[in-house]
C-alpha positions in Angstrom: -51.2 -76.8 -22.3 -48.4 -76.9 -19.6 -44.9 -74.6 -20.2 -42.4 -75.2 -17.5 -39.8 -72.2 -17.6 -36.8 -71.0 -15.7 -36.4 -66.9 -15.2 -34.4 -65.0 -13.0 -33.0 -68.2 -11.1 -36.5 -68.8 -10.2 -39.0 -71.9 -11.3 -42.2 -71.0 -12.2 -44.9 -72.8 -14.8 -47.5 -71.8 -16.6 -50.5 -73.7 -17.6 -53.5 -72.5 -20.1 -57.0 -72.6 -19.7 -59.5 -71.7 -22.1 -60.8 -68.9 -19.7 -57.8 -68.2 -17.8 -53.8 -68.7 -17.0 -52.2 -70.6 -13.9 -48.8 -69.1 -13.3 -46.9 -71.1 -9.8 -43.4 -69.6 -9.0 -40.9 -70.7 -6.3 -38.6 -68.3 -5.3 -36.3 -70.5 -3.3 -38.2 -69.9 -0.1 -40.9 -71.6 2.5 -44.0 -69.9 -0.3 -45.6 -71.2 -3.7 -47.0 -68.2 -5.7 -49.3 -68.2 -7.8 -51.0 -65.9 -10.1 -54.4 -66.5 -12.5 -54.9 -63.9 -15.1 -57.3 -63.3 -17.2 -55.7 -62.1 -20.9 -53.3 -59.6 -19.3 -55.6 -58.6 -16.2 -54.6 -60.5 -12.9 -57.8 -62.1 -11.2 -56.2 -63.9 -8.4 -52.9 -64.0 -6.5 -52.2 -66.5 -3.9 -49.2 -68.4 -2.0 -48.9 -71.5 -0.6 -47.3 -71.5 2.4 -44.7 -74.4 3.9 -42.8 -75.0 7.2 -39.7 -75.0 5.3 -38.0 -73.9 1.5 -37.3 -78.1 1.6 -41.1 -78.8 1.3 -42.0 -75.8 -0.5 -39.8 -77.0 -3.4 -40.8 -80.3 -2.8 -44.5 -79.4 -3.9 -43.5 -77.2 -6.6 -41.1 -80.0 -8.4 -43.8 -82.8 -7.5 -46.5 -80.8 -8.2 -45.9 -77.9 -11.1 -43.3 -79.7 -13.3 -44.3 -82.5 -14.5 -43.2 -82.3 -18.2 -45.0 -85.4 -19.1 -48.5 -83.6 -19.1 
């Protein structure tokens, strides 16, 4: 199950496991977050790092919202 969302001026989405919770957020600069929890404990927290905010929100809109899933 994919849920693509919009909070705080940000653009994050959040995809469900059966174990576990993807979260990606952009913030509107050159990194990708994102966050796996685990019920309400985070597990992992990573970025994705780009050369610039143009390719970083490239990946996220090519990559983490594709509403058709």
């Amino acid at each position: 199950m994919n849920l693509n969302i919009e909070r705080d001026g940000k653009m994050a989405k959040h995809e469900i496991y059966l174990d576990y919770q993807d979260y990606y957020e952009y913030h509107g600069n050159t990194a990708v977050e994102i966050t796996r929890k685990l019920g309400s404990k985070t597990i992992k927290r990573d970025w994705i790092l780009f050369d610039s905010t143009k390719d970083a929100q490239n990946f996220f809109n090519d990559n983490c919202c594709d509403f058709r899933r």
